[in-house]
ChimeraX commands (.cxc) that place a marker at each C-alpha (Angstrom):
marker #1 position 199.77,58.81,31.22 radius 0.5
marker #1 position 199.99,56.37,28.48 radius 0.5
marker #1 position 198.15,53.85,27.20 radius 0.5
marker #1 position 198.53,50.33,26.19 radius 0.5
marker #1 position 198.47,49.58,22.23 radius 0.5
marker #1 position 195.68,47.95,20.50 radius 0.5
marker #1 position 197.15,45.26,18.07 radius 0.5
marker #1 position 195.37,43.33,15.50 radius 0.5
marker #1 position 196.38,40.26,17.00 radius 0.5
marker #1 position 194.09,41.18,20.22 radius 0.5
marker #1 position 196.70,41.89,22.88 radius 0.5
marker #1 position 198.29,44.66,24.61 radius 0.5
marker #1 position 201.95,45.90,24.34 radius 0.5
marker #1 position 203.07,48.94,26.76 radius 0.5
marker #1 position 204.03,51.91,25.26 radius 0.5
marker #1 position 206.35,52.84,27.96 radius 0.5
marker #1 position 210.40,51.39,28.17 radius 0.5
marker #1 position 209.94,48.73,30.26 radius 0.5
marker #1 position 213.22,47.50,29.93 radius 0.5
marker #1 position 214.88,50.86,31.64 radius 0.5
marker #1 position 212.18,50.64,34.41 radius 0.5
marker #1 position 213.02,50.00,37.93 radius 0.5
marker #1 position 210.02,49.57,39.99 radius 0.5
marker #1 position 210.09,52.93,41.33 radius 0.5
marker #1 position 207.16,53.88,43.57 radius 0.5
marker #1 position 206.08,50.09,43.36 radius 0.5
marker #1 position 205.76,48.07,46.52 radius 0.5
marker #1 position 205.78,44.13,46.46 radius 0.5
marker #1 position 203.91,42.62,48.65 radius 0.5
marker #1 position 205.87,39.01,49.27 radius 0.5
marker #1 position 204.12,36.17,51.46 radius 0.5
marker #1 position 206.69,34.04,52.24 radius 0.5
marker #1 position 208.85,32.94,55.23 radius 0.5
marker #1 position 210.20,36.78,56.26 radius 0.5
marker #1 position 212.77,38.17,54.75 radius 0.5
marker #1 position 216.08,39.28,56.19 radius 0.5
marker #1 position 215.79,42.99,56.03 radius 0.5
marker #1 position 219.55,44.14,56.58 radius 0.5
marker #1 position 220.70,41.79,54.00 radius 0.5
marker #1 position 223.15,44.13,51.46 radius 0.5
marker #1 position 220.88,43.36,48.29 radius 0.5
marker #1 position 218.00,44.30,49.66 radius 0.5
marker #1 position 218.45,46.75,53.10 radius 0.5
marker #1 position 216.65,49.34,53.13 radius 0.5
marker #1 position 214.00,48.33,50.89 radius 0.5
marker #1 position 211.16,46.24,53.02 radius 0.5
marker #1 position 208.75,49.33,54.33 radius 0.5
marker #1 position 206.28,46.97,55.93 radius 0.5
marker #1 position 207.32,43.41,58.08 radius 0.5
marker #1 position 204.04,41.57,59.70 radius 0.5
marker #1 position 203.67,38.02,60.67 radius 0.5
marker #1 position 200.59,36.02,61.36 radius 0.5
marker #1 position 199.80,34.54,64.87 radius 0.5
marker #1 position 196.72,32.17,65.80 radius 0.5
marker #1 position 194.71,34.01,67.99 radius 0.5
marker #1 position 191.32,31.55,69.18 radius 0.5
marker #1 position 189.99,30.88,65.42 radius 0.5
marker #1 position 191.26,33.53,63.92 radius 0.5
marker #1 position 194.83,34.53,62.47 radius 0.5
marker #1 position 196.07,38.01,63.41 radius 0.5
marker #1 position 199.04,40.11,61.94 radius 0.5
marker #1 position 201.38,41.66,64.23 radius 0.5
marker #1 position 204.82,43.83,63.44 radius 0.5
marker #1 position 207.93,41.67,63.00 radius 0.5
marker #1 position 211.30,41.92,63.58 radius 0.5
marker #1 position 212.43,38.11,63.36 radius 0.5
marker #1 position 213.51,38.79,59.83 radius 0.5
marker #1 position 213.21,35.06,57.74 radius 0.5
marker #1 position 212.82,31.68,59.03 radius 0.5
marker #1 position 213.78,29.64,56.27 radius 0.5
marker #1 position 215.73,31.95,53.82 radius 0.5
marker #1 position 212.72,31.55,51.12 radius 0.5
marker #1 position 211.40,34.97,51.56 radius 0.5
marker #1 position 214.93,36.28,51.59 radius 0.5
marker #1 position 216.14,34.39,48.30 radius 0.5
marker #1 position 212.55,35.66,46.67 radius 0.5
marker #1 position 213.29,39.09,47.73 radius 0.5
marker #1 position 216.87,39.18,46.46 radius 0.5
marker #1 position 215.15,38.23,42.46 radius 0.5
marker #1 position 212.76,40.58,42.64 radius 0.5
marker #1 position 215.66,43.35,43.60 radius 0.5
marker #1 position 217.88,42.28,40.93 radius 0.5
marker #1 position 214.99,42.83,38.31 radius 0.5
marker #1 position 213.52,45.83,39.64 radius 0.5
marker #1 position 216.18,47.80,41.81 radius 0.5
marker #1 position 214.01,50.58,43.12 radius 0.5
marker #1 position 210.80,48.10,44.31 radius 0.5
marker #1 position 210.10,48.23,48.23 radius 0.5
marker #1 position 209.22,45.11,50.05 radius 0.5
marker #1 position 206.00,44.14,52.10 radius 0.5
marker #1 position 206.99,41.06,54.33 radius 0.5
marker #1 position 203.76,39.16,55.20 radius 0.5
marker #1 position 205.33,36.45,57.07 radius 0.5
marker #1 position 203.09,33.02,57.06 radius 0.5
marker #1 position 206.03,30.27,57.13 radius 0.5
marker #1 position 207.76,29.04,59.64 radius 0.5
marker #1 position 211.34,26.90,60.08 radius 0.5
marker #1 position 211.96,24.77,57.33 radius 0.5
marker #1 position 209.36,26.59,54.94 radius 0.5
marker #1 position 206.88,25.27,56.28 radius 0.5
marker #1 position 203.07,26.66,57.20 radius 0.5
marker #1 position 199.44,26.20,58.03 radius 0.5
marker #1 position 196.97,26.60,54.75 radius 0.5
marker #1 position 194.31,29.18,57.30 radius 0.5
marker #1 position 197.55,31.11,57.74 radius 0.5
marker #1 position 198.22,31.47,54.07 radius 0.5
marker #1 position 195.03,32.68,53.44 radius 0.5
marker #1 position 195.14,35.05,56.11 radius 0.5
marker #1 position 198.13,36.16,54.82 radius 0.5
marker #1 position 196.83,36.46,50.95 radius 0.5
marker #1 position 193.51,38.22,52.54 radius 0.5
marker #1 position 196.07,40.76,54.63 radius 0.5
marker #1 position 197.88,41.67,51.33 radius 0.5
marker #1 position 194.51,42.16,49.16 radius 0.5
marker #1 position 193.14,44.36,52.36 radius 0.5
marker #1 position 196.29,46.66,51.99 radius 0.5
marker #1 position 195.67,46.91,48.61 radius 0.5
marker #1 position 199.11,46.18,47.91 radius 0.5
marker #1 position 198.75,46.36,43.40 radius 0.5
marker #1 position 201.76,43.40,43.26 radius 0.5
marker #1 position 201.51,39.73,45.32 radius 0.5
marker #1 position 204.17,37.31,45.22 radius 0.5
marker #1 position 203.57,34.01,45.88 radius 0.5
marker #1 position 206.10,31.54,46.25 radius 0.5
marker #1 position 203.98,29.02,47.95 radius 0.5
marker #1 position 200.81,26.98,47.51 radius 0.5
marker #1 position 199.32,24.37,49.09 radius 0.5
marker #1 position 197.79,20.92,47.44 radius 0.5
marker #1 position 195.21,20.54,49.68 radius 0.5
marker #1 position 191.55,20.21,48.36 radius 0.5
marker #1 position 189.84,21.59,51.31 radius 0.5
marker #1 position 191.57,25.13,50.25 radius 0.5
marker #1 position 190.54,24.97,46.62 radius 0.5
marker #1 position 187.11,27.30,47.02 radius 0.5
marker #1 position 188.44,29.75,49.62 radius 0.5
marker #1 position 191.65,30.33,47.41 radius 0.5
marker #1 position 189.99,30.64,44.47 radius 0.5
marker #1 position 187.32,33.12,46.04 radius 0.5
marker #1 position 190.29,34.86,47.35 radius 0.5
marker #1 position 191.50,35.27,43.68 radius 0.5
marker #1 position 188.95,36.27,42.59 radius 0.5
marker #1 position 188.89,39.49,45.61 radius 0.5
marker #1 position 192.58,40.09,44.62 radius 0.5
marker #1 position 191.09,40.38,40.61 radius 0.5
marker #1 position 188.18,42.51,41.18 radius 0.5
marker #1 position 190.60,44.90,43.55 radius 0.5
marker #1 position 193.20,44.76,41.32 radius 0.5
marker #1 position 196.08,43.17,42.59 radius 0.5
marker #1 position 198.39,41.38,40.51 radius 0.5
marker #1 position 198.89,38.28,41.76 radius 0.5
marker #1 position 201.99,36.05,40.40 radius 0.5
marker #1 position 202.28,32.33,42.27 radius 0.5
marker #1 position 204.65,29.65,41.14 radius 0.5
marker #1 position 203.77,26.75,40.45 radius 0.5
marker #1 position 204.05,23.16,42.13 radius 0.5
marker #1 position 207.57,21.56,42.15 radius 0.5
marker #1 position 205.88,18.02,42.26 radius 0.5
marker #1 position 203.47,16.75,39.01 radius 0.5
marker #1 position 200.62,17.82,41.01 radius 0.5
marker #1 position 198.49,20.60,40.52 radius 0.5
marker #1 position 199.08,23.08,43.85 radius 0.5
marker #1 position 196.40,25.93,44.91 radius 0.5
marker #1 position 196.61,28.76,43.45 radius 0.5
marker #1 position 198.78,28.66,40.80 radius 0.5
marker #1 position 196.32,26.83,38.61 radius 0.5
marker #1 position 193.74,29.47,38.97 radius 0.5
marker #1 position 195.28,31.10,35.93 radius 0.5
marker #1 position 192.41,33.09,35.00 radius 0.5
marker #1 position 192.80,35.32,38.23 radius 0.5
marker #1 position 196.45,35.34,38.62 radius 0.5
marker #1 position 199.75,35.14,36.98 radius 0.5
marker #1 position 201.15,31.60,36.76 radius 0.5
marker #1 position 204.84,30.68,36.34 radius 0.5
marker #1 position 207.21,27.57,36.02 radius 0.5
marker #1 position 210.95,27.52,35.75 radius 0.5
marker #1 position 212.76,27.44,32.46 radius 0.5
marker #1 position 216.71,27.19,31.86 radius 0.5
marker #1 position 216.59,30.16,30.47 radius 0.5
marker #1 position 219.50,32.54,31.71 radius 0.5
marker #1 position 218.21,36.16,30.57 radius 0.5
marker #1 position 215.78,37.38,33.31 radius 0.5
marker #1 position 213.80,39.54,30.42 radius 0.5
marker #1 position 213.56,36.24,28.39 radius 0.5
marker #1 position 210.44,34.98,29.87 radius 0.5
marker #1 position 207.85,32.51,27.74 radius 0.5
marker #1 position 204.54,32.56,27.33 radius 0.5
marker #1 position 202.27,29.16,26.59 radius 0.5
marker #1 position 199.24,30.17,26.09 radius 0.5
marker #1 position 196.18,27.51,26.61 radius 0.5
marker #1 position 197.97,26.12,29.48 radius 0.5
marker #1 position 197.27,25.93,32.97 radius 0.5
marker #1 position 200.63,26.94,33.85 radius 0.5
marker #1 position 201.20,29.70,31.58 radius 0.5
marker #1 position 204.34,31.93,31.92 radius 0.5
marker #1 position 207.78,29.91,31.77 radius 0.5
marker #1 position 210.75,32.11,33.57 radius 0.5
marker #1 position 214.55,31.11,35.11 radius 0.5
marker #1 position 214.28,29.07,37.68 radius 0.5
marker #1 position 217.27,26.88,37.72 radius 0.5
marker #1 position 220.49,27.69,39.45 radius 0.5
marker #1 position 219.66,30.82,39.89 radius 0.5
marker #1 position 222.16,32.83,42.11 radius 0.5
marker #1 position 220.20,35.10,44.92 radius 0.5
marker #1 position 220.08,36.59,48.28 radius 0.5
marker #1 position 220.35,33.80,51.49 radius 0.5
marker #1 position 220.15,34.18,55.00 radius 0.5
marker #1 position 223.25,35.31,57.12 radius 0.5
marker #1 position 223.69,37.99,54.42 radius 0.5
marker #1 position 224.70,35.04,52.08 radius 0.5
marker #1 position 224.09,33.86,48.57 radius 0.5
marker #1 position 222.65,30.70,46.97 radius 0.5
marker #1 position 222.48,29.32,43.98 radius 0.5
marker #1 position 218.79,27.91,43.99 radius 0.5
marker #1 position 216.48,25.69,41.94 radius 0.5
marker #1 position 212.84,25.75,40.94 radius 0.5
marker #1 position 209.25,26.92,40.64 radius 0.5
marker #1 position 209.34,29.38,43.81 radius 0.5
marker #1 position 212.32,31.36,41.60 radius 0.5
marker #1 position 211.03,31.39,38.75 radius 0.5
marker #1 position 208.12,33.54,39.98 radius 0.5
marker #1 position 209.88,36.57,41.46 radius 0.5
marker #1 position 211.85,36.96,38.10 radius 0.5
marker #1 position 207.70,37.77,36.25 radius 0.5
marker #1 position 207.08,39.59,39.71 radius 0.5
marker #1 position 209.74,42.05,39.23 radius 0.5
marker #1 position 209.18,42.75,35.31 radius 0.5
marker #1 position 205.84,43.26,36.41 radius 0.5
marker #1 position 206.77,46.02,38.95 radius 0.5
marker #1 position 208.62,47.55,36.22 radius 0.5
marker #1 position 205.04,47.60,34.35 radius 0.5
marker #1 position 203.27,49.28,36.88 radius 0.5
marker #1 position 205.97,52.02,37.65 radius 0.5
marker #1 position 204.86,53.05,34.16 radius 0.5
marker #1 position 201.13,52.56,34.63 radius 0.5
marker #1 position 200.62,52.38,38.14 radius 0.5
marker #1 position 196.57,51.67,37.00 radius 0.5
marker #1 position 197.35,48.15,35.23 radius 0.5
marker #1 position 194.40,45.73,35.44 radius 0.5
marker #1 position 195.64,41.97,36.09 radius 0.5
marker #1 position 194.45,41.53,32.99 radius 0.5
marker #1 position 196.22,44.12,30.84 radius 0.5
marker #1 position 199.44,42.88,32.49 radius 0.5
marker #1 position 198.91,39.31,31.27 radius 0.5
marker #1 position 198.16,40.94,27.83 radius 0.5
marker #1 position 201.43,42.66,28.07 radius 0.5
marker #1 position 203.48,39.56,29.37 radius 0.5
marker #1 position 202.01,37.59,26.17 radius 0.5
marker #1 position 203.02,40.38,23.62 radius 0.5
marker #1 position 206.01,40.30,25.39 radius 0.5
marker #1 position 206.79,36.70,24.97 radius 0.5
marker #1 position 206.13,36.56,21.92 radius 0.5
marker #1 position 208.64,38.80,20.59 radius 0.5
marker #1 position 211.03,36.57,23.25 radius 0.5
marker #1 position 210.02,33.46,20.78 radius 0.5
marker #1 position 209.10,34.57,17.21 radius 0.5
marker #1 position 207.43,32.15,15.27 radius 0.5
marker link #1:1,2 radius 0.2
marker link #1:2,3 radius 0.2
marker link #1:3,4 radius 0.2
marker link #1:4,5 radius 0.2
marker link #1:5,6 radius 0.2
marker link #1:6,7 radius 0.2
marker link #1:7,8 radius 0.2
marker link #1:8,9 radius 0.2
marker link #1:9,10 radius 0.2
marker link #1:10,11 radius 0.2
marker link #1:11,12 radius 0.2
marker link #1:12,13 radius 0.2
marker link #1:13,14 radius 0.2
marker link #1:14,15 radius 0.2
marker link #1:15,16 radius 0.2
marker link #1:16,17 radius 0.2
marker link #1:17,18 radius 0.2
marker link #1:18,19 radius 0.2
marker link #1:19,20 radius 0.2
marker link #1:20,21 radius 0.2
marker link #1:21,22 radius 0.2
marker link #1:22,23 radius 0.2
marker link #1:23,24 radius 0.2
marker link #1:24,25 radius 0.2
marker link #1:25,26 radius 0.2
marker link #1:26,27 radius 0.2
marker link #1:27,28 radius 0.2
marker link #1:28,29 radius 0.2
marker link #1:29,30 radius 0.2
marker link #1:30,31 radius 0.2
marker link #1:31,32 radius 0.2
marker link #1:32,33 radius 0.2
marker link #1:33,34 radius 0.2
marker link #1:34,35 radius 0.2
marker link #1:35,36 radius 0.2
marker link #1:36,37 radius 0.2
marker link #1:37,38 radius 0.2
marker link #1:38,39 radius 0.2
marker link #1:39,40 radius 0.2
marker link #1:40,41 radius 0.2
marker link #1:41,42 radius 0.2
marker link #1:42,43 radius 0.2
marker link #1:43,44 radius 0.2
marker link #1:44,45 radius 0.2
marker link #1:45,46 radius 0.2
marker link #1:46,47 radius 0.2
marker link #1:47,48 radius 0.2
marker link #1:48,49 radius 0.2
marker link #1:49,50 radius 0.2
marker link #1:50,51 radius 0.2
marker link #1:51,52 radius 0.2
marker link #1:52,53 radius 0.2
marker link #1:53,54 radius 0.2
marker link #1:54,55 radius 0.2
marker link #1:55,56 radius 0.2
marker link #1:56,57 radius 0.2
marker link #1:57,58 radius 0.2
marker link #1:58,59 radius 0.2
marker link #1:59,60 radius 0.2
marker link #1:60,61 radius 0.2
marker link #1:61,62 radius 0.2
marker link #1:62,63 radius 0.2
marker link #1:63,64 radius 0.2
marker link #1:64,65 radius 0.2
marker link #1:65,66 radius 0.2
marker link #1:66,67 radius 0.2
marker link #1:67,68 radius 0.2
marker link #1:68,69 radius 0.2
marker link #1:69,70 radius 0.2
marker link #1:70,71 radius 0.2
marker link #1:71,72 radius 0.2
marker link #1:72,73 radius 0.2
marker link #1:73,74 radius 0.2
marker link #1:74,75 radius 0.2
marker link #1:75,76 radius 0.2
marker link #1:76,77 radius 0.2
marker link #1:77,78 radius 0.2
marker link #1:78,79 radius 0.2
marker link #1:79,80 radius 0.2
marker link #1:80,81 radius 0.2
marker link #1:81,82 radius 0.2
marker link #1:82,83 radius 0.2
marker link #1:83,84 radius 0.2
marker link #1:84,85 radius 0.2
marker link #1:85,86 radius 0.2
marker link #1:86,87 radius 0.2
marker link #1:87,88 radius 0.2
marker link #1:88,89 radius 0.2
marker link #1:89,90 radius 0.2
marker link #1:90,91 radius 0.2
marker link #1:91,92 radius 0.2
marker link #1:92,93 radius 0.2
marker link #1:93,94 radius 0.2
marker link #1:94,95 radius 0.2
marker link #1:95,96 radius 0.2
marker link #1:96,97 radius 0.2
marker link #1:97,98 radius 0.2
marker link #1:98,99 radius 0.2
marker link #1:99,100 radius 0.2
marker link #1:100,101 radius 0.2
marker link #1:101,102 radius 0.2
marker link #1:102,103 radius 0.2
marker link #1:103,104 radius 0.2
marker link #1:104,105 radius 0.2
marker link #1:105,106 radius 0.2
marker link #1:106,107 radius 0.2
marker link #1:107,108 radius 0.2
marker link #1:108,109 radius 0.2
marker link #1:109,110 radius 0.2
marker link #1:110,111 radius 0.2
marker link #1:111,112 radius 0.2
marker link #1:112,113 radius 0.2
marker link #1:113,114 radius 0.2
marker link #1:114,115 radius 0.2
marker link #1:115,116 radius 0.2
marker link #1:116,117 radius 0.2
marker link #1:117,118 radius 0.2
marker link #1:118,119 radius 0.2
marker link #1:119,120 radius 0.2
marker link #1:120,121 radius 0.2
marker link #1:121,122 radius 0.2
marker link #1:122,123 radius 0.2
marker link #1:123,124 radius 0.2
marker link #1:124,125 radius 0.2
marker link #1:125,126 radius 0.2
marker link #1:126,127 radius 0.2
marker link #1:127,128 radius 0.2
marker link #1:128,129 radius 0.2
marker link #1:129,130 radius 0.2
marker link #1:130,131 radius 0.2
marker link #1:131,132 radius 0.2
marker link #1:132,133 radius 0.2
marker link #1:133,134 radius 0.2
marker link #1:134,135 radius 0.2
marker link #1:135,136 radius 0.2
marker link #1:136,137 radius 0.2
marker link #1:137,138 radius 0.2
marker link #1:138,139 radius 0.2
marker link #1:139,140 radius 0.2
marker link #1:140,141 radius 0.2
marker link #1:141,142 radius 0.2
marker link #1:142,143 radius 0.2
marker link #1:143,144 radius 0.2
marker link #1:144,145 radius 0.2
marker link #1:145,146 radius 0.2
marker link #1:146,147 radius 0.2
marker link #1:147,148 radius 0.2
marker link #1:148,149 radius 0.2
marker link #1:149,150 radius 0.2
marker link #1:150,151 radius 0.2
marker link #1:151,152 radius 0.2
marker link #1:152,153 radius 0.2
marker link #1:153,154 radius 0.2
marker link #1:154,155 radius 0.2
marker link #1:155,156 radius 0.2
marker link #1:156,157 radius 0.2
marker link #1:157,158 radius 0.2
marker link #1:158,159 radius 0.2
marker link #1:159,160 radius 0.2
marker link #1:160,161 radius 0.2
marker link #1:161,162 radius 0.2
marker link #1:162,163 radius 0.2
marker link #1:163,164 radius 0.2
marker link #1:164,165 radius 0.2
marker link #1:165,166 radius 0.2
marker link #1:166,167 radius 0.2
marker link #1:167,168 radius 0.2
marker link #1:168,169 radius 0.2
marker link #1:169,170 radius 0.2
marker link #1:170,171 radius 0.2
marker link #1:171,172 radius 0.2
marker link #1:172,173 radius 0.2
marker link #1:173,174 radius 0.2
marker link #1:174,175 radius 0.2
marker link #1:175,176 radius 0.2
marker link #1:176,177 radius 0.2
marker link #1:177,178 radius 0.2
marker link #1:178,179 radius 0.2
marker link #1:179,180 radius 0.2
marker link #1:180,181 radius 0.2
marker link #1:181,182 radius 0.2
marker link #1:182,183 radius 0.2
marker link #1:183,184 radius 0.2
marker link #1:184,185 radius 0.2
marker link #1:185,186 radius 0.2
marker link #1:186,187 radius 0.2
marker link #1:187,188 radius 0.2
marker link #1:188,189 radius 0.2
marker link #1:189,190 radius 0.2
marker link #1:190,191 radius 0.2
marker link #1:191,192 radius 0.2
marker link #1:192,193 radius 0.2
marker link #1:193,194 radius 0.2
marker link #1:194,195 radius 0.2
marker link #1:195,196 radius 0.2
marker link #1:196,197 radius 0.2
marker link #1:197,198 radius 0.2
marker link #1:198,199 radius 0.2
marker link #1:199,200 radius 0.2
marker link #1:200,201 radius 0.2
marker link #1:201,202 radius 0.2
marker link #1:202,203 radius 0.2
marker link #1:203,204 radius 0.2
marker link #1:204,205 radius 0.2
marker link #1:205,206 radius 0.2
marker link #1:206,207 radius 0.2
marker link #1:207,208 radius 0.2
marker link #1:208,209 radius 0.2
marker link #1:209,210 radius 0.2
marker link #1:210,211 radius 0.2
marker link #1:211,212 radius 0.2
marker link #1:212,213 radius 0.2
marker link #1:213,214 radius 0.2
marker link #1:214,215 radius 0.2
marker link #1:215,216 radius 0.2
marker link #1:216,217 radius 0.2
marker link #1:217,218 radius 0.2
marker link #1:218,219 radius 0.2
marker link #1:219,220 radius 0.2
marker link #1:220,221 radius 0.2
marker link #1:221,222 radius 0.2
marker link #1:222,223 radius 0.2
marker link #1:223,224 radius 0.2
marker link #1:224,225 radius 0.2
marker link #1:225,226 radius 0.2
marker link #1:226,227 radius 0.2
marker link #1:227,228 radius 0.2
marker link #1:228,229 radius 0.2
marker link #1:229,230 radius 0.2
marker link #1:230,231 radius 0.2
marker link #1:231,232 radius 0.2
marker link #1:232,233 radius 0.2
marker link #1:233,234 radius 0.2
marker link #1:234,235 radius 0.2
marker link #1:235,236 radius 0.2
marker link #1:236,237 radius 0.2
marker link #1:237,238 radius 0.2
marker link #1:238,239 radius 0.2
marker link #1:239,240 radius 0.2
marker link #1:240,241 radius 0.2
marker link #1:241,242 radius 0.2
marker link #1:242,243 radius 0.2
marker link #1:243,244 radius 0.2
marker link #1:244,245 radius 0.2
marker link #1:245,246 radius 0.2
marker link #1:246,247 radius 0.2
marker link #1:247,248 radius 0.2
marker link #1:248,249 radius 0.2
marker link #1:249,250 radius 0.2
marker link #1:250,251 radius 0.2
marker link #1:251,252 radius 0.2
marker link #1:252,253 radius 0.2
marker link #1:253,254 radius 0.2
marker link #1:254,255 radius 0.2
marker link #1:255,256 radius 0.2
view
């Protein structure tokens, strides 16, 4: 296998062609609301459909076949396909109607993912909730030391949302009006680092449907399936080579 390029400006850039990748052999693990697994841009492609149920104290994952409650998981599904055809689909359901959820569940649902040892995590969600600041951010830091690449969009609001702004454990991204998917910026220094399209952005909806939708949550799946392109190439990536390689990336998107 190949390796990543030493540059003299300190960063990574992969060796392999990225841009003809299509997330063979790569499964997604996407924490949403369910997707809708027969949908024609995406059937055939989730391999693994859970959802969480409160058991007592404790949340518990059972096999699903209720598909998506709110179309979120769907739509988030549908990006990632578009970007990087050959990906599979974990469903780890944790919303319910109307996109909405309980912050234990989440977790659950973030802890079920890292557990499976699934090497990408989309997250479409967050919560702005202090009392889930530390256990999040412990949780990040699991998902780093495993190895998972985590990528979670951030807040739609101007207020900071958990975990997006743990940058230096996951992948953050905000929408941009940028049209190319590969087009993706890169701010360094900034909480919120990777900018991606996110607005009006045509995708999979429930009912075997399409939407045009806007904002953070699709903005992330477009970084989420680049990266699965990444690791089809070099299924070892380290969270932290990927970032490396999103920068380099970026750069070249906006030379100086």
């Amino acid at each position: 296998m190949e390796s990543f390029d030493a540059t003299m400006s300190g960063y990574f850039k992969p060796r392999h062609n990225w841009r003809e990748a299509t997330g063979r052999g790569v499964t997604v693990a996407i924490i949403d609301s369910g997707i809708e697994t027969d949908h024609p841009d995406i059937a055939g492609k989730t391999v693994e459909s859970v959802e969480a149920r409160v058991e007592g104290n404790r949340v518990v994952f059972d096999p699903s076949t209720s598909g998506d409650s709110a179309g979120h998981g769907t739509a988030c599904a549908g990006i990632i396909g578009q970007i990087a055809p050959d990906a599979r689909f974990a469903s780890i359901k944790v919303l319910g109607a109307g996109g909405l959820g309980d912050g234990q569940v989440f977790l659950a649902g973030l802890e079920y993912a890292i557990k499976q040892r699934y090497k990408v995590i989309n997250l479409s969600l967050g919560t702005t909730k202090p009392q889930f600041f530390a256990p999040l951010h412990d949780m990040l830091d699991r998902a780093y030391q495993a190895g998972c690449i985590v990528v979670a969009a951030a807040n739609n609001l101007p207020q900071p949302s958990f975990p997006s702004v743990f940058s230096s454990s996951l992948i953050s991204v905000i929408k941009s009006e940028e049209t190319d998917p590969l087009k993706f910026g890169f701010h360094y220094g900034e909480v919120i680092e990777l900018t991606a399209p996110g607005v009006n952005v045509r995708t999979a909806w429930l009912d075997k449907g399409h939407r045009n939708l806007t904002g953070n949550s699709f903005a992330c799946p477009h970084i989420t399936g680049i990266v699965a392109r990444f690791v089809e190439g070099y299924p070892n990536l380290t969270p932290f080579q990927v970032k490396s390689a999103l920068y380099a990336i970026a750069r070249e998107n906006t030379p100086e």
